[in-house]
VEXDREN-2710 file (C-alpha; in Angstrom, 1 decimal):
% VEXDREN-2710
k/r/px/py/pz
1/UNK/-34.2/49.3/-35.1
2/UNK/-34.1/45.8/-34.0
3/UNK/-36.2/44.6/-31.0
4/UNK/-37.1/40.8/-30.0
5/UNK/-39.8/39.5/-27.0
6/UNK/-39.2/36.0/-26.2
7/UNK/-37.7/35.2/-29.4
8/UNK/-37.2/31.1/-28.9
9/UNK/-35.7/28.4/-31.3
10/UNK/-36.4/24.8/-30.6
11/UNK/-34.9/22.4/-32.3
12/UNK/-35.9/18.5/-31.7
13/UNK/-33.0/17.7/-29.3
14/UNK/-31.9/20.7/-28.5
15/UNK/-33.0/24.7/-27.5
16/UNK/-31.0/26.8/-29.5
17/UNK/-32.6/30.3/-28.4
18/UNK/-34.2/30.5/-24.9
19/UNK/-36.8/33.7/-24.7
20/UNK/-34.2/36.1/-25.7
21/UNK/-35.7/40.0/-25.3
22/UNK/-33.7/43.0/-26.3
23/UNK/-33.8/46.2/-27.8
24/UNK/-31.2/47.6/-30.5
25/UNK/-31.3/51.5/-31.3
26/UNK/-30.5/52.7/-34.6
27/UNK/-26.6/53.7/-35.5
28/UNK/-25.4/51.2/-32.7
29/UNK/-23.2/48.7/-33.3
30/UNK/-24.2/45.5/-30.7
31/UNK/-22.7/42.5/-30.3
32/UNK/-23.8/39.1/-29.4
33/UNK/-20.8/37.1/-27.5
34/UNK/-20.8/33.8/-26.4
35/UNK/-19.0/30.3/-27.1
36/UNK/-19.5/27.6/-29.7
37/UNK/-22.9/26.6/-29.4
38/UNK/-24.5/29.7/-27.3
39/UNK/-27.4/30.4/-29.6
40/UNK/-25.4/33.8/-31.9
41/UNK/-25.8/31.8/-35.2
42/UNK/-29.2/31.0/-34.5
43/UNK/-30.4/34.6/-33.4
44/UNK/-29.2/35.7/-36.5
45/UNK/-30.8/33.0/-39.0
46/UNK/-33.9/34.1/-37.2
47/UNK/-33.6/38.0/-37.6
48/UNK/-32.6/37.3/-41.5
49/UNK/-36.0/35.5/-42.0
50/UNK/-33.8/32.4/-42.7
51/UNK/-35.0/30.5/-39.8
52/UNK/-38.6/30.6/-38.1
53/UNK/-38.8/31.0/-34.8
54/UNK/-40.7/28.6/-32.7
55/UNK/-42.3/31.5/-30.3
56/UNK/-41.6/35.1/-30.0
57/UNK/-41.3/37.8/-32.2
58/UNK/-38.5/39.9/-33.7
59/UNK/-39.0/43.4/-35.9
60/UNK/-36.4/44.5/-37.9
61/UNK/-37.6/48.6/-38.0
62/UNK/-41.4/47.7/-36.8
63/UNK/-41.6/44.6/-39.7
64/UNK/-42.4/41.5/-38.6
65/UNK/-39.6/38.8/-39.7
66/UNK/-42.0/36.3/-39.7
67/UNK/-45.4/38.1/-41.0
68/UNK/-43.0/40.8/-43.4
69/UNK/-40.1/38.8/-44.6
70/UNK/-39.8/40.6/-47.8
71/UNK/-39.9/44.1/-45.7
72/UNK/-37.2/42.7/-44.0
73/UNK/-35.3/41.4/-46.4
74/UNK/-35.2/44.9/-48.4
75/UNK/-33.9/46.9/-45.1
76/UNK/-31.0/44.2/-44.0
77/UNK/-27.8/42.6/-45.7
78/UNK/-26.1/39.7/-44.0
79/UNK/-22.3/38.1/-43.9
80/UNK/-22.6/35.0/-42.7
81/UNK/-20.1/33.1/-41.0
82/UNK/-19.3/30.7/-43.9
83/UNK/-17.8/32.2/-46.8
84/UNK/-20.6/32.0/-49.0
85/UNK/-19.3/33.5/-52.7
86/UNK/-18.8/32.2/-55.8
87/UNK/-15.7/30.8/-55.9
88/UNK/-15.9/29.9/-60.0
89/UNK/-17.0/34.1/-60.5
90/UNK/-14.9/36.8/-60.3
91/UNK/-15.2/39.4/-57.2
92/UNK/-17.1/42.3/-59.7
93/UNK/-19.5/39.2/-61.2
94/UNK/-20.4/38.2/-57.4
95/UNK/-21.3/42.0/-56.5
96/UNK/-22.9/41.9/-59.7
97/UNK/-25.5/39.0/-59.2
98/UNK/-26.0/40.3/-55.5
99/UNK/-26.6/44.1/-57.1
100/UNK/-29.1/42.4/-59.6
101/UNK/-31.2/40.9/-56.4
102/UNK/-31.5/43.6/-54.9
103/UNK/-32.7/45.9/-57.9
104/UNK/-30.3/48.0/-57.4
105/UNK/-29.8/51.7/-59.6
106/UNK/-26.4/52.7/-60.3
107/UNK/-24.9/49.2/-60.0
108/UNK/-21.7/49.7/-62.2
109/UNK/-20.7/52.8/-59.9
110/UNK/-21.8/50.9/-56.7
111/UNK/-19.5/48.0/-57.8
112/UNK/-16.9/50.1/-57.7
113/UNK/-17.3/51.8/-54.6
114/UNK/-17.8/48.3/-53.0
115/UNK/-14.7/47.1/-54.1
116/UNK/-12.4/50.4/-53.2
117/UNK/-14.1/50.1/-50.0
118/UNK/-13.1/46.1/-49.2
119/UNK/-10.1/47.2/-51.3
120/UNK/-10.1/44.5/-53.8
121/UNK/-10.7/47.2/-57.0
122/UNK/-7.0/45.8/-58.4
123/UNK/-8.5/42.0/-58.1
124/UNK/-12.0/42.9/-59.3
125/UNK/-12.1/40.5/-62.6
126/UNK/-10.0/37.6/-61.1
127/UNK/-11.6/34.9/-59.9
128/UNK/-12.1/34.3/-55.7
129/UNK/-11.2/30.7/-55.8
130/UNK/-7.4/32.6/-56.1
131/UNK/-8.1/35.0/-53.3
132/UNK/-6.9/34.6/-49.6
133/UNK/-9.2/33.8/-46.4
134/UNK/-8.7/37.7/-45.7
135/UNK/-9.5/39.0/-49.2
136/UNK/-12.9/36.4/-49.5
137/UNK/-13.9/37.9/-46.1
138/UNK/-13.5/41.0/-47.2
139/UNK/-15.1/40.7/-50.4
140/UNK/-17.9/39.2/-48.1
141/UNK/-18.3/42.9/-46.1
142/UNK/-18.1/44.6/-49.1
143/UNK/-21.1/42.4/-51.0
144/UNK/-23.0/43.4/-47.8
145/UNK/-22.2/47.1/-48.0
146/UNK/-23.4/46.7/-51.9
147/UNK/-27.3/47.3/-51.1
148/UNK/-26.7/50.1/-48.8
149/UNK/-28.1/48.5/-45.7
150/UNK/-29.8/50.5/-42.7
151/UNK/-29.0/47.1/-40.7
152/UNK/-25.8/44.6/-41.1
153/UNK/-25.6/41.6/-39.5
154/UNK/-22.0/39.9/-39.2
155/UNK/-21.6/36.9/-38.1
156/UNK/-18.1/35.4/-37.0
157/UNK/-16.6/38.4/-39.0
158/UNK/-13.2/38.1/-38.2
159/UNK/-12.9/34.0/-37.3
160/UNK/-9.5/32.5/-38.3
161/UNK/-8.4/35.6/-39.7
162/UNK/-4.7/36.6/-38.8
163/UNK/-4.4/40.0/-36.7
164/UNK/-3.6/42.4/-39.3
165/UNK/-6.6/41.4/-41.4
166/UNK/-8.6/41.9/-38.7
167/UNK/-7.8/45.1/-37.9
168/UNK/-9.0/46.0/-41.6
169/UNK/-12.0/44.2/-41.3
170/UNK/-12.8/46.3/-38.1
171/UNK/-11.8/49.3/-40.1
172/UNK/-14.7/48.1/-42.3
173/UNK/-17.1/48.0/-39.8
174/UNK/-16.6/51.2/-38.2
175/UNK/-17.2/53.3/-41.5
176/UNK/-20.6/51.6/-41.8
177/UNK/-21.5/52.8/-38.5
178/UNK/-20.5/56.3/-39.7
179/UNK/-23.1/56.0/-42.4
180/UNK/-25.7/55.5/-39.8
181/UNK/-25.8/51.4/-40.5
182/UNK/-26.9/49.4/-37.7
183/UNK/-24.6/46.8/-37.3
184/UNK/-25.4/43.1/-35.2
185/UNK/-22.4/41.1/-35.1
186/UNK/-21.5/38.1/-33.3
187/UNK/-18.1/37.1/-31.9
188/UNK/-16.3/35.1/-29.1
189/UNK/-13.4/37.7/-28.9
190/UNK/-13.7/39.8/-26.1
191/UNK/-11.2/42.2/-27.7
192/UNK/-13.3/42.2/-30.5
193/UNK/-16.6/43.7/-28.6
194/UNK/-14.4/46.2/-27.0
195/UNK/-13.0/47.3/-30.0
196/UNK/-16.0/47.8/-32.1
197/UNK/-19.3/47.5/-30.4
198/UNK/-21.6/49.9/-28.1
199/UNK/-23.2/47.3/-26.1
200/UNK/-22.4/43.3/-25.8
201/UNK/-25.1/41.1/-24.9
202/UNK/-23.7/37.9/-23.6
203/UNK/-25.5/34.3/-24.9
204/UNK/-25.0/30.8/-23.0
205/UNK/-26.8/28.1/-23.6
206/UNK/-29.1/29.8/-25.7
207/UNK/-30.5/32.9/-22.6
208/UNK/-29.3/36.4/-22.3
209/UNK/-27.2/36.5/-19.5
210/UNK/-25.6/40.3/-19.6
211/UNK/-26.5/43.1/-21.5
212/UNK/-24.1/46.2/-21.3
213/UNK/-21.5/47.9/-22.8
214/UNK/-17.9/46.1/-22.5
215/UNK/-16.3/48.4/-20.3
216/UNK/-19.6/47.5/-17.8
217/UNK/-19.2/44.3/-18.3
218/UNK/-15.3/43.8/-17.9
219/UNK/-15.8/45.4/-14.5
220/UNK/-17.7/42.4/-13.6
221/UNK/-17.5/38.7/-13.3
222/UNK/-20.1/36.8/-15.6
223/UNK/-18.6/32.5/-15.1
224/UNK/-42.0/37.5/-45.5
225/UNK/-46.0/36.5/-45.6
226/UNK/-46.6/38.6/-48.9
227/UNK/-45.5/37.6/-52.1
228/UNK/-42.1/38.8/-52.7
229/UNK/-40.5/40.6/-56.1
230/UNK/-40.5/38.5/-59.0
231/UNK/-37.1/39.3/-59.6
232/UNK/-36.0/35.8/-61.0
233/UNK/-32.7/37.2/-63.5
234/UNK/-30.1/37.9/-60.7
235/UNK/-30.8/33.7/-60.0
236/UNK/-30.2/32.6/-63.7
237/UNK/-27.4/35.4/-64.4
238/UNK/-25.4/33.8/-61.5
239/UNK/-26.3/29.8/-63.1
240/UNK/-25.3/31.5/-66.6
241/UNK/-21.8/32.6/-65.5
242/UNK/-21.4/29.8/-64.0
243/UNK/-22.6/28.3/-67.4
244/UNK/-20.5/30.2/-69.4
245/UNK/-17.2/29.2/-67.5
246/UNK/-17.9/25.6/-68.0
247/UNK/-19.1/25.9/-71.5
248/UNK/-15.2/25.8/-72.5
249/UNK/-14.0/23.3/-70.4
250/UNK/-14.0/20.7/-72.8
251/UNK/-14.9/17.8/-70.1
252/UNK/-18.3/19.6/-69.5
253/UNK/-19.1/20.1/-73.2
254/UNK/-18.6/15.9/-73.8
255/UNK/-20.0/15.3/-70.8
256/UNK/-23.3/16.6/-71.3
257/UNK/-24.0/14.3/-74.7
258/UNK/-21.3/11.7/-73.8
259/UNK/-23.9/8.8/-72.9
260/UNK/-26.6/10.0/-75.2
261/UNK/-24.0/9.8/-78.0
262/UNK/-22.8/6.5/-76.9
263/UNK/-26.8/4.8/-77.1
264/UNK/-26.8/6.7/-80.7
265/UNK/-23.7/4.9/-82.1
266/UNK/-24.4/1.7/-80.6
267/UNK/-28.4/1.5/-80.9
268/UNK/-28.8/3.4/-83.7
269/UNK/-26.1/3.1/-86.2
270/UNK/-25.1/-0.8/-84.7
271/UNK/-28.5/-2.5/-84.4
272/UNK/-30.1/0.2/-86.5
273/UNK/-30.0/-2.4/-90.2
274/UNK/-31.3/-5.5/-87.8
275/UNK/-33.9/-3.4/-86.0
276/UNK/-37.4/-2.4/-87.4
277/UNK/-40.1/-0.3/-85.7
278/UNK/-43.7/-0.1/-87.1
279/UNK/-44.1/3.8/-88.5
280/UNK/-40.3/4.7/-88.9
281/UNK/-38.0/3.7/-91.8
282/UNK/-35.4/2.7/-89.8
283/UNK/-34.4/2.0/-86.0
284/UNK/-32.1/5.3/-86.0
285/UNK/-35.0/8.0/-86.9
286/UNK/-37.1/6.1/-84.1
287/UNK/-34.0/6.2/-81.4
288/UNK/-33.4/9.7/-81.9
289/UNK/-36.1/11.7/-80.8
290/UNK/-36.6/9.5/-77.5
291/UNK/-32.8/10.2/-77.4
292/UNK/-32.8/14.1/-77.4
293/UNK/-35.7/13.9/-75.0
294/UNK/-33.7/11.9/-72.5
295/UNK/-30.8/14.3/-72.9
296/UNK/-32.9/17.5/-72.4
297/UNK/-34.3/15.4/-69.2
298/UNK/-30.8/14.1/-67.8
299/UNK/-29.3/17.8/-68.5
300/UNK/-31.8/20.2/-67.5
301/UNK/-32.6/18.0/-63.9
302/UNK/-28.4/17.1/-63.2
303/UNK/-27.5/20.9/-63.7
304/UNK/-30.0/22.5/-61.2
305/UNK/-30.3/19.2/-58.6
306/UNK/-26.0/19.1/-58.0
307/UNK/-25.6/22.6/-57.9
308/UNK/-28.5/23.3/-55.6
309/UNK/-27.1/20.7/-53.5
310/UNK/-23.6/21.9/-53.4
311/UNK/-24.6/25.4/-53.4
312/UNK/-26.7/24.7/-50.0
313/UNK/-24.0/21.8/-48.5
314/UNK/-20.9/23.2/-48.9
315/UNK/-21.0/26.9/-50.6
316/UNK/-24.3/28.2/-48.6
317/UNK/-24.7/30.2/-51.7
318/UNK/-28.1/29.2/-51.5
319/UNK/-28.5/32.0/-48.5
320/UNK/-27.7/34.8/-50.7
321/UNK/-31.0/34.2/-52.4
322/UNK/-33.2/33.4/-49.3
323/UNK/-31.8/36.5/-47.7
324/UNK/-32.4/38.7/-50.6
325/UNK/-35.7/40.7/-50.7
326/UNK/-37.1/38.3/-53.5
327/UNK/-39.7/35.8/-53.3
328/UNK/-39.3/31.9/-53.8
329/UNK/-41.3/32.0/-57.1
330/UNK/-38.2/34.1/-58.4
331/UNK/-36.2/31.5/-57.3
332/UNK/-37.2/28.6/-59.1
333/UNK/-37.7/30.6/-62.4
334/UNK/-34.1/31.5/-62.6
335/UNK/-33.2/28.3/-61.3
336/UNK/-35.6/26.6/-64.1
337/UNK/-35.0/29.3/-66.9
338/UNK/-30.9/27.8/-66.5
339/UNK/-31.9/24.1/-66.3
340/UNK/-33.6/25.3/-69.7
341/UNK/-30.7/26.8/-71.5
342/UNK/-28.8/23.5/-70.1
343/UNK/-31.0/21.1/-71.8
344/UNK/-32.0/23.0/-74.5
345/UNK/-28.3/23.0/-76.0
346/UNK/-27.5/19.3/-75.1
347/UNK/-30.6/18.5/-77.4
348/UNK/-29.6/20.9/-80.2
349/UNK/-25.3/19.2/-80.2
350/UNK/-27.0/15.7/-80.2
351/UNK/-30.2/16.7/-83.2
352/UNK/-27.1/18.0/-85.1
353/UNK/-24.5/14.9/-84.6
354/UNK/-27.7/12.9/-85.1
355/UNK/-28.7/14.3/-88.4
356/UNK/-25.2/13.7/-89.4
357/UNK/-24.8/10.5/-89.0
358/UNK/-27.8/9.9/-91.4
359/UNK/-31.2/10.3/-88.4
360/UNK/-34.4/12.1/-89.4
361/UNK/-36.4/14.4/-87.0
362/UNK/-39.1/16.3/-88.2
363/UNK/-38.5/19.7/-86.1
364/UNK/-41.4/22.1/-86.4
365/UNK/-43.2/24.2/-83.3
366/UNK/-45.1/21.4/-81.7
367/UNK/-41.9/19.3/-81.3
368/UNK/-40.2/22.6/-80.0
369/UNK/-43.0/23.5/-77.5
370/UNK/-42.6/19.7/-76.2
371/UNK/-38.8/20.0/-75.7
372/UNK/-39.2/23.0/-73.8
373/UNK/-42.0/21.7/-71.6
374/UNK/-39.9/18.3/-70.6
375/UNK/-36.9/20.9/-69.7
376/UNK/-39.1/22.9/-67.5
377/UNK/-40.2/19.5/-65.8
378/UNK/-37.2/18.3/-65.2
379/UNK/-35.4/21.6/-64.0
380/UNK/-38.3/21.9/-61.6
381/UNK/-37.9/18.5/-60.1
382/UNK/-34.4/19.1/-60.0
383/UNK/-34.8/22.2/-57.6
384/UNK/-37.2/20.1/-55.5
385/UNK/-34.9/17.3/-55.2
386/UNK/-31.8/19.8/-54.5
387/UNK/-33.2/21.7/-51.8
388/UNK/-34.2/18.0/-50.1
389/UNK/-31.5/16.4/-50.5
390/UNK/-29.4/15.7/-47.1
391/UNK/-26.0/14.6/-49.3
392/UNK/-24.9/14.0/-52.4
393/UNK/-25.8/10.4/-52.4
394/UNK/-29.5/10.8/-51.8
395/UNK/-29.5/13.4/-54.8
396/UNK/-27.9/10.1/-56.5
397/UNK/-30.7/8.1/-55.1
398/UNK/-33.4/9.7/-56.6
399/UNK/-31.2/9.8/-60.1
400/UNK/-31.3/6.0/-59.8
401/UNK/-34.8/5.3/-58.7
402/UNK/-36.8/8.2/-60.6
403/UNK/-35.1/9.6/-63.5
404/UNK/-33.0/6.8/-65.0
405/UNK/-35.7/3.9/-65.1
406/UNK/-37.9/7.1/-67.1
407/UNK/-35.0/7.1/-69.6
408/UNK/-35.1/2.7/-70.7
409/UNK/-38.9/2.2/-69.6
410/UNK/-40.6/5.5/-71.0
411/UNK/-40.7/4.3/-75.1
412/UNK/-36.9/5.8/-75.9
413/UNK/-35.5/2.6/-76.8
414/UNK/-38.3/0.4/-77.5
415/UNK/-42.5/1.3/-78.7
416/UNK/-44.3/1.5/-75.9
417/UNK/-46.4/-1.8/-77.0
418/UNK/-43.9/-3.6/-76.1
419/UNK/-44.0/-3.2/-72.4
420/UNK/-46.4/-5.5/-70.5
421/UNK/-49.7/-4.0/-70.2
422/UNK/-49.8/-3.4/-66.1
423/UNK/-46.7/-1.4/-66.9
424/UNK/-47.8/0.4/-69.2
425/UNK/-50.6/1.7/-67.7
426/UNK/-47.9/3.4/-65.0
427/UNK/-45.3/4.3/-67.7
428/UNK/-48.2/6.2/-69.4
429/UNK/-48.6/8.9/-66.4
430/UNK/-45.0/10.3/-66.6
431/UNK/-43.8/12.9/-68.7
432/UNK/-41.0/11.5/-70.4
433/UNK/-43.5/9.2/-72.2
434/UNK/-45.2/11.8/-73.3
435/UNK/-42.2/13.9/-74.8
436/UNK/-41.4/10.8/-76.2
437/UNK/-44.9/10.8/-78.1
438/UNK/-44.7/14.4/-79.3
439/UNK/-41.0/14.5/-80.7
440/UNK/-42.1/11.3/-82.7
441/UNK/-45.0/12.8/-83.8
442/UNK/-45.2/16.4/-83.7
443/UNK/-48.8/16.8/-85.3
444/UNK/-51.7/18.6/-83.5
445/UNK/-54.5/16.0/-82.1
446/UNK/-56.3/14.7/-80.0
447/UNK/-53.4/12.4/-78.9
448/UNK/-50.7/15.2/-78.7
449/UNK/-53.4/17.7/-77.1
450/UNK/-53.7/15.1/-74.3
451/UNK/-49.7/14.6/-74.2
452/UNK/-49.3/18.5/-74.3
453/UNK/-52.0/18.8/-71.0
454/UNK/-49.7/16.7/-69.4
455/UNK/-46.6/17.5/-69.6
456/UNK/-48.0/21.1/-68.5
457/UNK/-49.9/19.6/-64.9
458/UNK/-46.4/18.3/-64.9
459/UNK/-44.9/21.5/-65.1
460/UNK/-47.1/23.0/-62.9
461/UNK/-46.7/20.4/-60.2
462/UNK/-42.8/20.8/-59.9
463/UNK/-42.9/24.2/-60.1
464/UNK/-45.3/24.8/-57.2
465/UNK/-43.8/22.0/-55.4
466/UNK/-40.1/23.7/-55.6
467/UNK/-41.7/27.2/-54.3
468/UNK/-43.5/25.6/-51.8
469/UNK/-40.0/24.1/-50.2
470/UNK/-37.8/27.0/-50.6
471/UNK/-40.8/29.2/-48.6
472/UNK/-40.8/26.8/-46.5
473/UNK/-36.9/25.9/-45.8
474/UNK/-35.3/26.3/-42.4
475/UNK/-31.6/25.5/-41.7
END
């Protein structure tokens, strides 16, 4: 079921896998035991199709990891070491974003068998964040029994759990062998391989150094290249729970139009009388559409760059997806389709407290199209810069540096003739100028036909960019 042949990982300064060969059958649970730092993590990342190998090969049931990710991907279910749930969802709404990756038929009945069999059905619709270390692991097992699996991979199942919850997580493990699963796991317990697995194979440094079964080796002393399934929802159902928890926090709700709504009040309605700008009867109707457009910019990019960063630096929720049998296009479309919905209703709160306080915006399908277009733009480049970003400070250095001199130097504020000319010329390329130009003046021409093309090579740019990094991502 699985088989590797000189599976290697080579980092820069270190060699995390050494040539590692074996063989495991189908039905058998094998484990791979070894210290801190022995390579187990790293085998796994590679038989997941998370991490490439450097040389080598692995098949998970004959498919290539490497050459058949998506093959892969549709046979296997992982639990990773880190505890990798939603913490903001309930335990049913996690199974059900995970059941929605995976296509899966039945899901409300599944749900339910998952959680009898982790035993959480009596905490189903409360949210993790209030479970225990034990009960998150466990929900963790039974997200991974969800898809019905032919192999499981565990790794670290039972680290830092107390005895007793142990024991039940071992409990877990052993009915999934009884419905024929193949189960990988990795451990440093000794107790643990003896108790659960068929055959141990034992890592150090990164080489296999003993393969047998635990009572053996107690006796003796040892010192996806296709496309992938379009199957983008399960992404944006999990950012629109997420959404919809937020939504009535108040803090979130004034957050999003806070600053917007400060520049309307001060600019608009404060200068407005002492201001004139050539083609608008007053300061306010010309502040207002450059003021929506930076709000759908600043919403749609903040929402999908912080949570992809936080999702892949501290949550690892961002495994779930590249471990799913879906391909990275799917990925940014629900991760864009929710920068969207983000930016979309910051624009429509501020067009309505703008129209009340006396602005004019002529709101007809052009001006619509070009909303939606800058929110696709800016959702995109938010999922390049999350998946790049190192910390959250370099997410907050490419804020600073890229999207916030677009918001004052991009004609919100001020007409673009009154920029100096070898400014202009550079403020004319990006897409916030552009937006700008078609809220202002929504009428089908030349000028807007040029400003539409745009914003769409725009569009296209981020989006390709953002599939090309998640294909390409390695931890």
């Amino acid at each position: 079921m699985i088989e590797t042949w000189e599976l290697t990982k080579q980092y820069p300064k270190v060699l995390a896998v050494d040539r590692l060969t074996l063989t495991v059958a189908a039905g058998e649970i094998f484990g791979l035991l070894g210290p801190n730092g022995a390579g187990k993590t790293t085998t796994i990342k590679m038989l997941t199709t998370l991490t490439k190998p450097t040389s080598g090969w692995a098949k998970i049931a004959g498919f290539d990891v490497v050459r058949q990710p998506l093959k892969v991907k549709e046979l296997i279910s992982v639990c990773p070491q880190e505890i990798n749930v939603d913490r903001e969802l309930t335990a049913y709404e996690n199974l059900l974003v995970f059941g929605k990756l995976y296509d899966l038929k039945n899901l409300k009945s599944r749900i339910a068998e998952a959680l009898e069999f982790g035993d959480l059905a009596h905490r189903a619709h409360d949210r993790v964040q209030t479970f225990s270390g034990g009960m998150q692991r466990r929900l963790l097992i039974s997200r991974a029994f969800l898809s019905g699996p032919r192999v499981l991979f565990l790794d670290e199942p039972t680290v830092g759990l107390d005895p007793q919850v142990r024991r039940q997580v071992w409990d877990m493990v052993r009915h999934l062998k009884s419905q024929g699963v193949t189960v990988m796991l990795t451990t440093h317990y000794i107790e643990e391989a003896e108790a659960l697995c068929d055959r141990v194979g034992i890592l150090s440094r990164g080489r296999l150094i003993a393969l047998d079964t635990p009572q053996a080796l107690n006796e003796q002393v040892v010192d996806r290249g296709e496309a992938g399934v379009m199957r983008w929802y399960p992404v944006f159902l999990r950012e629109v729970l997420l959404f919809q928890k937020r939504l009535f926090r108040l803090g979130y709700v004034v957050s999003i139009i806070f600053t917007p709504l400060l520049y309307l009040l001060a600019f608009g309605l404060g200068l407005g009388r002492q201001v004139s700008v050539a083609g608008s009867a007053n300061y306010l109707d010309f502040l207002l559409p450059g003021l929506i457009a930076v709000t759908s910019m600043m919403n749609a990019y903040t929402w999908i760059s912080t949570n992809l960063t936080v999702s892949r630096l501290h949550f690892r929720t961002l495994q779930i997806y590249l471990q799913a049998p879906v391909s990275p296009a799917a990925i940014v479309v629900g991760q864009v389709l929710a920068g969207v919905l983000w930016g979309l209703l910051a624009s429509v709160l501020l067009l309505v407290l703008g129209l009340l306080f006396g602005g004019k915006v002529w709101v007809n399908p052009l001006f619509i199209v070009a909303l939606v277009l800058n929110c696709v733009t800016f959702a995109a480049f938010g999922v390049v810069v999350g998946m790049k970003s190192r910390s959250h400070e370099d997410n907050a250095t490419f804020s600073n540096f890229f999207i916030l001199p677009m918001a004052f130097f991009c004609g919100t504020f001020f007409p673009m003739e009154r920029i100096p000319e070898v400014l202009r010329h550079i403020i004319w390329v990006l897409p916030l100028t552009h937006t700008n130009l078609l809220l202002r003046h929504p009428h089908l021409n030349l000028q807007s036909l040029i400003s539409l093309g745009i914003l769409c090579c725009y569009v296209l740019a981020c989006v390709m960019g953002g599939v090309w990094i998640i294909r390409n991502y390695s931890e």
